[in-house]
C-alpha positions as CSV (number, residue, x, y, z in Angstrom):
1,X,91.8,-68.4,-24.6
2,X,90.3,-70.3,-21.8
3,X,86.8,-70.6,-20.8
4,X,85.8,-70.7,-16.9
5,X,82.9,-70.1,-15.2
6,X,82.9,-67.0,-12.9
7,X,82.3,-67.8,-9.1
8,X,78.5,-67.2,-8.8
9,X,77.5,-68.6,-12.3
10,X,75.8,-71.2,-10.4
11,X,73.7,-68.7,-8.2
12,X,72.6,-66.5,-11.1
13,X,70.2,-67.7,-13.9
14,X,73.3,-66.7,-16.3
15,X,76.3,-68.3,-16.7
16,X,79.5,-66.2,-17.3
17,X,82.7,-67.3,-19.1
18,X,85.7,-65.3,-18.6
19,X,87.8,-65.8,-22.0
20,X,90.4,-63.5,-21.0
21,X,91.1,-60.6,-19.0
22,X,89.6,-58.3,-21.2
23,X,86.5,-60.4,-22.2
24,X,83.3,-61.6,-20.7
25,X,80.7,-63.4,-22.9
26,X,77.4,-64.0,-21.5
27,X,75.6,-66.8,-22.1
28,X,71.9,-67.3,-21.0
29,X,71.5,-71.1,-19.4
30,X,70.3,-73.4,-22.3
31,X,71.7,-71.2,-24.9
32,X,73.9,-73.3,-27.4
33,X,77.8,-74.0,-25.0
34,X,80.4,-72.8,-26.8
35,X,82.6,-74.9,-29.2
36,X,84.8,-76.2,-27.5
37,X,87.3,-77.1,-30.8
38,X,87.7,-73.5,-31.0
39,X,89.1,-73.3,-27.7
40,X,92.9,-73.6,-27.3
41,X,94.1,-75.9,-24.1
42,X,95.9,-73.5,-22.1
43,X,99.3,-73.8,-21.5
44,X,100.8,-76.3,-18.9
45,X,99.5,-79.3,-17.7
46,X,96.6,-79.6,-15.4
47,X,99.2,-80.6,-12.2
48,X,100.8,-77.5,-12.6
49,X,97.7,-75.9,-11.1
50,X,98.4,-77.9,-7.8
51,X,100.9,-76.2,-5.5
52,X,102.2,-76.2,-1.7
53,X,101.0,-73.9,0.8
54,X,102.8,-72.8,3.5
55,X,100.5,-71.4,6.6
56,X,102.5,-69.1,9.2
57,X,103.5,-70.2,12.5
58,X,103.1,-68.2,16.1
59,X,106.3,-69.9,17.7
60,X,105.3,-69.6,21.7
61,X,107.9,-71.5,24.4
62,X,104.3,-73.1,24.9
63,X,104.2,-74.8,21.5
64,X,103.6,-73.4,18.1
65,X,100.1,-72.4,17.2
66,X,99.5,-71.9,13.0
67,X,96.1,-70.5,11.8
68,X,94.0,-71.2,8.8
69,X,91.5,-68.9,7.4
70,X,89.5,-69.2,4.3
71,X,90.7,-66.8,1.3
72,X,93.5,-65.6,3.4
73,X,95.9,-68.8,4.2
74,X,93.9,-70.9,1.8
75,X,92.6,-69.3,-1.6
76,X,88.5,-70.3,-1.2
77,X,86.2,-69.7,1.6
78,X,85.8,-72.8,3.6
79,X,83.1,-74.7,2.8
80,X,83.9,-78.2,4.6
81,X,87.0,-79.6,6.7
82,X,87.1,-83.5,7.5
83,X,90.0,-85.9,8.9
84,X,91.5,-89.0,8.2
85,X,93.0,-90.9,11.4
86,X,93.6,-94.5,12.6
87,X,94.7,-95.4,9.1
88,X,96.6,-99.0,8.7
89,X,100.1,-98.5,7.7
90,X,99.2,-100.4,4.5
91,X,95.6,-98.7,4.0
92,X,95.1,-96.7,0.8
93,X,92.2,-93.6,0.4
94,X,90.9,-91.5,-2.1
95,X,91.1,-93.1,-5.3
96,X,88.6,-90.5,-6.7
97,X,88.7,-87.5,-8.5
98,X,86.8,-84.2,-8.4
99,X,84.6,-82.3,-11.1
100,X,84.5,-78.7,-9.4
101,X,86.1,-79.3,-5.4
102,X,89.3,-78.0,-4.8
103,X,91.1,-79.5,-1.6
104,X,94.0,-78.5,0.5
105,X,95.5,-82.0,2.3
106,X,97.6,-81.2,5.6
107,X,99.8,-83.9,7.4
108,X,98.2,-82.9,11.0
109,X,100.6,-85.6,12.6
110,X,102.7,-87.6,11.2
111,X,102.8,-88.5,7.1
112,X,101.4,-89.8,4.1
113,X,101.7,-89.8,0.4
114,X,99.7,-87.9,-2.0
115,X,99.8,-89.4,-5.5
116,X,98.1,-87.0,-8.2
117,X,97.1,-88.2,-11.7
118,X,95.8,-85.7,-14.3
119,X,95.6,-88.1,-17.1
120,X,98.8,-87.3,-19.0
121,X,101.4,-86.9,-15.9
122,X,101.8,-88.3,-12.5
123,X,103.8,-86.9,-9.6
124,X,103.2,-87.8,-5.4
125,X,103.9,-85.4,-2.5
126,X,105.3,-86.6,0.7
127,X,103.0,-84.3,3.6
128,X,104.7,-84.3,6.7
129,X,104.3,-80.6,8.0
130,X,101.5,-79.2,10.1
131,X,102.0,-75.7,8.9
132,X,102.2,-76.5,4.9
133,X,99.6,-78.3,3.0
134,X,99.4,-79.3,-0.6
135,X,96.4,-77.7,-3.1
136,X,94.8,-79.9,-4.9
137,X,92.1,-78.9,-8.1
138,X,89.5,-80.2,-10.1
139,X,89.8,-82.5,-12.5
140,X,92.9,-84.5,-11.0
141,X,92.9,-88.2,-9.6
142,X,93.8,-88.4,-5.8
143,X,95.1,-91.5,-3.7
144,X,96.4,-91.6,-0.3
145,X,98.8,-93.8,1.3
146,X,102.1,-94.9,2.8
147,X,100.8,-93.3,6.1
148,X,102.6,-93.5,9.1
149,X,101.8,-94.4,12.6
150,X,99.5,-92.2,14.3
151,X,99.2,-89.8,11.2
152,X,96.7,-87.7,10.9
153,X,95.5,-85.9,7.2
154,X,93.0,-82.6,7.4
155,X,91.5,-81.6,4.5
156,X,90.1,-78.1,4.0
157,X,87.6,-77.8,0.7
158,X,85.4,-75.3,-0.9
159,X,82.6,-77.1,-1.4
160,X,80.0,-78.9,0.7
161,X,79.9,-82.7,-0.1
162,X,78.0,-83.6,-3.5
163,X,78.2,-87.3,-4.5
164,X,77.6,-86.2,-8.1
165,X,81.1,-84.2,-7.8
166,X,82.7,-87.3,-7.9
167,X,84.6,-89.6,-10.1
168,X,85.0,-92.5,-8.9
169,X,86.6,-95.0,-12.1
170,X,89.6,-94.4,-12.7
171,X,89.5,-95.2,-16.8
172,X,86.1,-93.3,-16.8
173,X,87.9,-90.2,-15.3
174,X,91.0,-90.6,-18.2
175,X,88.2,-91.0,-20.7
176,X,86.5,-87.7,-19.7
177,X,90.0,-86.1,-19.3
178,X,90.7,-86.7,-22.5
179,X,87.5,-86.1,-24.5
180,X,87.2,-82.4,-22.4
181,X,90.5,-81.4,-22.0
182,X,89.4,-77.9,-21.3
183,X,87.4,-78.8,-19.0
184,X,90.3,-80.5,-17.3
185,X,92.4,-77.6,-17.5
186,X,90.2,-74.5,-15.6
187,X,91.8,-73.5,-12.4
Protein backbone atom coordinates (compact mmCIF):
# COMPACT_ATOMS: atom_id res chain seq x y z
CA UNK A 1 0.00 0.00 0.00
CA UNK A 2 1.21 3.45 -0.63
CA UNK A 3 -0.19 6.59 0.56
CA UNK A 4 -0.29 9.85 -1.85
CA UNK A 5 -2.11 12.76 -1.78
CA UNK A 6 -4.71 13.17 -4.65
CA UNK A 7 -3.99 16.25 -7.05
CA UNK A 8 -6.36 18.89 -5.46
CA UNK A 9 -5.85 17.87 -1.69
CA UNK A 10 -4.26 21.12 -1.33
CA UNK A 11 -7.37 23.13 -2.79
CA UNK A 12 -9.97 21.31 -0.76
CA UNK A 13 -10.33 21.57 3.02
CA UNK A 14 -9.86 17.55 2.91
CA UNK A 15 -6.99 15.71 2.22
CA UNK A 16 -7.37 12.46 0.24
CA UNK A 17 -4.92 9.44 0.27
CA UNK A 18 -5.17 7.03 -2.43
CA UNK A 19 -3.98 3.53 -0.72
CA UNK A 20 -4.64 1.59 -3.70
CA UNK A 21 -6.71 1.44 -6.73
CA UNK A 22 -9.61 0.32 -5.04
CA UNK A 23 -9.36 2.50 -1.86
CA UNK A 24 -9.73 6.15 -0.84
CA UNK A 25 -9.63 7.14 2.85
CA UNK A 26 -10.60 10.50 3.76
CA UNK A 27 -9.03 12.27 6.20
CA UNK A 28 -10.32 15.72 7.48
CA UNK A 29 -7.13 18.35 7.83
CA UNK A 30 -5.91 18.01 11.55
CA UNK A 31 -7.29 14.65 12.01
CA UNK A 32 -4.59 12.25 13.43
CA UNK A 33 -1.96 11.31 9.83
CA UNK A 34 -1.86 7.97 9.35
CA UNK A 35 0.87 5.67 10.80
CA UNK A 36 3.24 5.62 8.76
CA UNK A 37 5.02 2.06 10.31
CA UNK A 38 2.02 0.44 8.98
CA UNK A 39 2.76 1.54 5.59
CA UNK A 40 4.88 -0.75 3.35
CA UNK A 41 7.74 1.23 1.20
CA UNK A 42 6.63 0.44 -2.26
CA UNK A 43 8.66 -1.44 -4.37
CA UNK A 44 11.66 0.00 -6.22
CA UNK A 45 13.78 2.72 -5.42
CA UNK A 46 12.77 6.30 -5.53
CA UNK A 47 15.14 6.82 -9.02
CA UNK A 48 13.20 4.45 -10.58
CA UNK A 49 10.42 7.06 -10.74
CA UNK A 50 12.76 9.38 -12.90
CA UNK A 51 12.65 8.52 -16.62
CA UNK A 52 13.56 10.03 -20.23
CA UNK A 53 11.17 11.64 -22.31
CA UNK A 54 11.22 11.75 -25.70
CA UNK A 55 9.10 14.91 -27.41
CA UNK A 56 8.28 14.40 -31.26
CA UNK A 57 10.03 16.15 -33.96
CA UNK A 58 8.35 18.03 -37.20
CA UNK A 59 11.50 17.44 -39.59
CA UNK A 60 11.02 20.56 -42.21
CA UNK A 61 14.15 21.13 -44.90
CA UNK A 62 13.84 24.47 -42.82
CA UNK A 63 14.95 22.98 -39.58
CA UNK A 64 13.25 20.74 -37.16
CA UNK A 65 10.56 22.27 -34.93
CA UNK A 66 9.54 19.74 -31.60
CA UNK A 67 6.55 20.93 -29.34
CA UNK A 68 6.01 20.70 -25.69
CA UNK A 69 2.61 20.74 -24.13
CA UNK A 70 1.68 20.25 -20.59
CA UNK A 71 -0.03 16.72 -19.78
CA UNK A 72 0.46 15.77 -23.36
CA UNK A 73 4.47 15.65 -24.05
CA UNK A 74 5.14 16.20 -20.37
CA UNK A 75 2.88 14.43 -17.62
CA UNK A 76 1.74 17.85 -15.44
CA UNK A 77 0.37 21.03 -16.54
CA UNK A 78 2.96 23.61 -16.78
CA UNK A 79 3.27 25.67 -14.05
CA UNK A 80 6.78 27.36 -14.56
CA UNK A 81 9.74 27.01 -17.33
CA UNK A 82 13.27 28.80 -16.63
CA UNK A 83 16.85 28.49 -18.35
CA UNK A 84 20.20 28.04 -17.55
CA UNK A 85 22.87 29.64 -20.04
CA UNK A 86 26.34 31.17 -20.02
CA UNK A 87 27.43 28.49 -17.54
CA UNK A 88 31.43 28.16 -17.03
CA UNK A 89 32.63 24.89 -18.23
CA UNK A 90 33.60 24.10 -14.65
CA UNK A 91 30.36 25.75 -12.93
CA UNK A 92 28.18 23.36 -10.99
CA UNK A 93 23.98 24.06 -10.29
CA UNK A 94 21.36 22.65 -8.37
CA UNK A 95 22.56 21.09 -5.46
CA UNK A 96 18.97 20.99 -3.96
CA UNK A 97 16.29 18.80 -3.73
CA UNK A 98 12.54 19.08 -4.04
CA UNK A 99 9.63 18.25 -1.39
CA UNK A 100 6.49 18.20 -3.98
CA UNK A 101 8.15 19.83 -7.73
CA UNK A 102 8.61 17.57 -10.35
CA UNK A 103 11.03 18.89 -13.20
CA UNK A 104 11.74 17.87 -16.73
CA UNK A 105 15.63 19.11 -17.68
CA UNK A 106 16.17 19.56 -21.58
CA UNK A 107 19.73 19.97 -23.14
CA UNK A 108 18.33 23.11 -25.46
CA UNK A 109 21.98 23.36 -26.89
CA UNK A 110 24.64 21.66 -26.24
CA UNK A 111 25.19 19.33 -22.88
CA UNK A 112 25.38 18.78 -19.30
CA UNK A 113 25.27 16.24 -16.71
CA UNK A 114 22.46 15.42 -14.41
CA UNK A 115 23.59 13.61 -11.30
CA UNK A 116 20.48 12.27 -9.15
CA UNK A 117 20.78 11.10 -5.52
CA UNK A 118 17.78 9.59 -3.74
CA UNK A 119 19.57 8.70 -0.65
CA UNK A 120 20.28 4.97 -1.18
CA UNK A 121 21.41 5.09 -5.04
CA UNK A 122 23.09 7.42 -7.43
CA UNK A 123 23.06 7.44 -11.10
CA UNK A 124 23.82 10.80 -13.72
CA UNK A 125 22.35 11.36 -17.21
CA UNK A 126 24.25 12.88 -19.98
CA UNK A 127 21.38 15.52 -21.73
CA UNK A 128 22.43 16.35 -25.04
CA UNK A 129 19.12 16.20 -27.14
CA UNK A 130 16.73 18.97 -27.79
CA UNK A 131 13.78 16.76 -28.43
CA UNK A 132 14.32 14.34 -25.17
CA UNK A 133 14.39 15.49 -21.64
CA UNK A 134 14.99 13.68 -18.46
CA UNK A 135 11.87 13.66 -15.54
CA UNK A 136 12.90 14.32 -12.52
CA UNK A 137 10.51 13.80 -9.00
CA UNK A 138 10.24 14.83 -5.59
CA UNK A 139 12.25 13.82 -3.12
CA UNK A 140 15.62 13.31 -5.18
CA UNK A 141 18.89 15.41 -4.92
CA UNK A 142 19.80 17.36 -8.21
CA UNK A 143 23.24 18.73 -9.37
CA UNK A 144 24.25 20.08 -12.63
CA UNK A 145 27.43 20.12 -14.34
CA UNK A 146 30.13 19.24 -16.89
CA UNK A 147 28.35 21.66 -19.28
CA UNK A 148 29.54 22.43 -22.48
CA UNK A 149 30.27 25.47 -24.34
CA UNK A 150 27.31 27.45 -25.23
CA UNK A 151 24.84 24.86 -23.59
CA UNK A 152 21.75 25.71 -22.84
CA UNK A 153 19.33 23.61 -19.99
CA UNK A 154 15.31 24.31 -19.99
CA UNK A 155 13.51 23.20 -17.28
CA UNK A 156 9.74 22.64 -17.47
CA UNK A 157 8.00 22.12 -13.73
CA UNK A 158 4.65 21.89 -12.23
CA UNK A 159 4.85 24.12 -9.70
CA UNK A 160 5.28 27.79 -9.31
CA UNK A 161 8.53 28.66 -7.28
CA UNK A 162 8.10 28.08 -3.35
CA UNK A 163 11.32 28.52 -1.34
CA UNK A 164 9.78 26.33 1.37
CA UNK A 165 9.79 23.44 -1.47
CA UNK A 166 13.26 23.30 -1.13
CA UNK A 167 16.06 21.27 0.43
CA UNK A 168 18.81 22.81 0.28
CA UNK A 169 21.56 20.47 2.88
CA UNK A 170 22.44 17.74 1.47
CA UNK A 171 22.80 15.56 4.94
CA UNK A 172 19.49 17.25 6.08
CA UNK A 173 17.83 15.86 2.88
CA UNK A 174 19.40 12.01 3.58
CA UNK A 175 18.23 12.53 7.15
CA UNK A 176 14.61 13.23 6.05
CA UNK A 177 14.95 10.51 3.37
CA UNK A 178 15.57 8.17 5.65
CA UNK A 179 13.39 8.97 8.62
CA UNK A 180 10.13 9.22 5.89
CA UNK A 181 10.91 6.86 3.42
CA UNK A 182 7.38 6.96 2.20
CA UNK A 183 7.35 10.10 1.90
CA UNK A 184 10.40 9.73 -0.43
CA UNK A 185 8.86 7.22 -2.36
CA UNK A 186 5.23 8.89 -3.80
CA UNK A 187 5.36 9.51 -7.48
Amino acid sequence: MVVVPTENARAKSACHFRLSEEFIVHTVLGAPAPIRRSIPRPSGQPLDRCHWTDFPVMHDTRGNLTVIEGSRQVPFEIKRMYFLYDIPSQAARGGHAHRALTQVFIAMSGSFDLHLDDGTGQRTIHLSRANRGYLVRPWIWRTLDNFSGNSVCLVITDQFYDEADYIRDHDDFRQLVHAHPVAASRP
